[in-house]
C-alpha positions in Angstrom: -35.6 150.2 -6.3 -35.1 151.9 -3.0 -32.7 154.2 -4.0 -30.3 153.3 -1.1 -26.9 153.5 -1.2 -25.2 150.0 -1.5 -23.5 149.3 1.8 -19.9 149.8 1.7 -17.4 147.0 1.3 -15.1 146.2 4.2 -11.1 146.5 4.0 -8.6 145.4 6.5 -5.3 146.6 6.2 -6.4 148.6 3.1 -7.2 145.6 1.3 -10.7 144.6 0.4 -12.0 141.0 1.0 -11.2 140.0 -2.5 -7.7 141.3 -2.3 -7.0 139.1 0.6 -9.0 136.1 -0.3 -7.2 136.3 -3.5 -3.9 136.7 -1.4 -4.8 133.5 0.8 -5.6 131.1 -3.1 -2.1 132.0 -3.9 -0.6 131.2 -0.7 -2.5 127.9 -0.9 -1.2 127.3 -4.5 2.2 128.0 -3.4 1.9 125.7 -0.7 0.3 123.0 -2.5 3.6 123.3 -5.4 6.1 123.1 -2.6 4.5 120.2 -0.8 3.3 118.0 -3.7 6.3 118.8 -5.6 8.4 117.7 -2.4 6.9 115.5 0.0 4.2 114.3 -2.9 0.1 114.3 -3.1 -0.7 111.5 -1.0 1.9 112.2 2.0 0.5 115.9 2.0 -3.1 116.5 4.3 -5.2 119.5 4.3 -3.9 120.6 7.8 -0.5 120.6 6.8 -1.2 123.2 3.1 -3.2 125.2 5.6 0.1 125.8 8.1 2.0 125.8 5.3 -0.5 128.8 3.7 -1.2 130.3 6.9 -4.8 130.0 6.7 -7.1 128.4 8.3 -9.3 125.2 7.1 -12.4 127.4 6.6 -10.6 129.5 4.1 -8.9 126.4 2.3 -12.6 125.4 1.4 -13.4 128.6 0.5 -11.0 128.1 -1.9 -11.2 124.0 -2.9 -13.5 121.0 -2.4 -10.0 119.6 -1.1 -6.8 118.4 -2.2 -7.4 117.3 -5.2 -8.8 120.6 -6.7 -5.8 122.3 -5.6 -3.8 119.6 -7.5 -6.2 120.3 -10.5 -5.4 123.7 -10.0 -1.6 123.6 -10.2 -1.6 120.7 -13.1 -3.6 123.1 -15.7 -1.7 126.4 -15.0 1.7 124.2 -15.4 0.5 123.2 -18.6 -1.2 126.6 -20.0 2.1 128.0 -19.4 3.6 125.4 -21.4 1.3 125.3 -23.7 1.9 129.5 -24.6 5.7 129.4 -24.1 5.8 126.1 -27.0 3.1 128.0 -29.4 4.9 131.1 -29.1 8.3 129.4 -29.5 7.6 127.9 -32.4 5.5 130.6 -34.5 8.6 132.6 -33.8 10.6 130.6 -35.4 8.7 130.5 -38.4 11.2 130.9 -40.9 13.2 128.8 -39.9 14.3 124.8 -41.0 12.5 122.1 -39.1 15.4 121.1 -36.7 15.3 124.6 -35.4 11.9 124.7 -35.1 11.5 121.7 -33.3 14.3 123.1 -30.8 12.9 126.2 -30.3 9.5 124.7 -29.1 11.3 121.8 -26.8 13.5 124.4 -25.4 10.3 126.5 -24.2 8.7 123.2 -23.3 11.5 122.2 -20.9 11.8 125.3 -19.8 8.6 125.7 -18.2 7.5 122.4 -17.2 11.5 121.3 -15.5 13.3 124.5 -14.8 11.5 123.7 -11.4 11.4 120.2 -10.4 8.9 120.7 -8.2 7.1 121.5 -11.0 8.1 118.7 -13.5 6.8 116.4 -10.3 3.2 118.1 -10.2 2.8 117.8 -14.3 4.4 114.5 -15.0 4.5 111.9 -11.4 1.8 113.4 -8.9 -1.4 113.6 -11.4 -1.6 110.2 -12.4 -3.6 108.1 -10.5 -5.0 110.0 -8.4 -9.1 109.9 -9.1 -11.2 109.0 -12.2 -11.5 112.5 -12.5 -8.7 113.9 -12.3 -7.3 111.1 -14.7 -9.7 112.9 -17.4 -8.9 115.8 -16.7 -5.0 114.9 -17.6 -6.3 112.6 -20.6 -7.8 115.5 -21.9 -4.4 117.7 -22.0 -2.4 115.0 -23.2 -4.8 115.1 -26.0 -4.3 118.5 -26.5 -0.9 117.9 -26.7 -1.1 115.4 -29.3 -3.1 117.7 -31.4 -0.7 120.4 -31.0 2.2 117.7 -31.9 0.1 116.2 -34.8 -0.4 120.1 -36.1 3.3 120.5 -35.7 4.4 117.6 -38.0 1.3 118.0 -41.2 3.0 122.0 -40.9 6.1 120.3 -41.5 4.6 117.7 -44.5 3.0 120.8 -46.4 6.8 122.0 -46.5 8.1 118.9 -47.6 9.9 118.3 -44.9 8.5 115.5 -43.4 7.2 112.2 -45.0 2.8 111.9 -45.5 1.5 109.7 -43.1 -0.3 109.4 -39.8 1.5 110.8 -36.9 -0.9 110.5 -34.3 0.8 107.1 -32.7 4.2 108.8 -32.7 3.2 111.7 -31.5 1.7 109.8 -28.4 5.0 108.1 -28.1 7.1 110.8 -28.3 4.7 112.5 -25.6 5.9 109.3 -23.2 9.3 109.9 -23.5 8.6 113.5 -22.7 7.4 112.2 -19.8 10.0 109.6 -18.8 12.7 111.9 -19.6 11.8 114.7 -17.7 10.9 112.8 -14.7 13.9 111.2 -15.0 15.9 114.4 -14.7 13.8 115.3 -11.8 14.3 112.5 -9.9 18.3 112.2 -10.3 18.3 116.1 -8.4 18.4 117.6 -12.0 22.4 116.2 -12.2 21.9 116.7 -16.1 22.1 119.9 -18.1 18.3 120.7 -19.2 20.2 121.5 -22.6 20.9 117.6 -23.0 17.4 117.1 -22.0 16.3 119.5 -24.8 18.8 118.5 -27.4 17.9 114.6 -26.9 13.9 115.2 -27.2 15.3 117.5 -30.1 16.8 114.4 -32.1 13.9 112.3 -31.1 11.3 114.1 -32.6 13.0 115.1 -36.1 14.0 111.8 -36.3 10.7 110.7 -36.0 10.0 113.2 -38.6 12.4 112.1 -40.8 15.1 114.6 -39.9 18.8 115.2 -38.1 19.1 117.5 -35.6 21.3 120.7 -35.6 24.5 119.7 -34.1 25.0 121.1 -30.6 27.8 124.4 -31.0 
């Protein structure tokens, strides 16, 4: 080793060269949620996240092979988040019945993934169809969510409170009417309370299950 000193790394502004490359991802992810989720994927071109970013084209591909990436990008954070808020939702509510069980991890659901429309466009309308690849890479997380459905309703067969069978078919049909429903509420500029969304996928699913819903108070 030559015993040098390693050369110092530049700031600008105070902030190093990570700081503001990570500064200029965000910008681009912001950018990419407000024109996907608005104007939609295919209407949106590189030129136009990179004015709406404020960075140039050299950095967007510093960050992403291109639009799609980006896409990617928003798609599985939308989901992770969804993902933690229904898993937490629901192992706090342990205790509880089935009905409020089932609420409590809908709610968090909902809450994430349509609170922002532009979001419930990204996850559920602007994935599909996109590229072979990126179809996987959406196959794969609605299998994830089957599984974490499928989980959800043999919990709720050990208790007794669900009939033993296979769920796995409703589980992929209640994950459709997810879907459908939230886009729907999207679409009609969000015109119905997310508590009736909530409350209806609510009754769906413990039906499905065998059981009412809690009564809305």
């Amino acid at each position: 080793m030559s015993g040098r000193n390693p050369a110092p790394r530049r700031s600008y502004g105070g902030r190093s060269a990570e700081e503001r490359r990570a500064d200029r991802r965000e910008r681009l992810l912001a950018a990419g949620l407000e024109l996907f989720g608005t104007r939609g994927y295919a209407a949106t071109s590189i030129e136009r996240l990179c004015a709406t970013a404020s960075v140039s084209t050299r950095n967007f591909y510093e960050e992403f092979s291109g639009r799609e990436e980006l896409l990617l990008a928003l798609h599985k954070d939308i989901n992770e988040r969804a993902s933690e808020a229904l898993t937490t939702a629901y192992a706090d509510a342990e205790g509880a019945d089935l009905p409020t069980r089932v609420e409590r991890a809908v709610r968090a659901f909902v809450t994430v993934t349509a609170s922002d429309p532009r979001w419930a466009r990204i996850a559920f309308v602007e994935v599909i169809g996109v590229s072979a690849g990126l179809e996987r890479h959406r196959l794969r997380w609605r299998s994830r969510w089957e599984d974490t459905l499928v989980a959800m309703a043999r919990e709720a067969v050990a208790r007794g409170e669900a009939g033993d069978r296979d769920y796995h078919l409703t589980m992929i049909a209640i994950i459709g009417a997810v879907n459908n429903l939230v886009h729907h509420w999207s679409s009609r500029d969000q015109d119905i309370p997310l508590d009736d969304i909530t409350a209806e996928l609510t009754a769906l699913i413990c039906r499905a299950l065998g059981r009412q819903a809690p009564k809305n108070t």
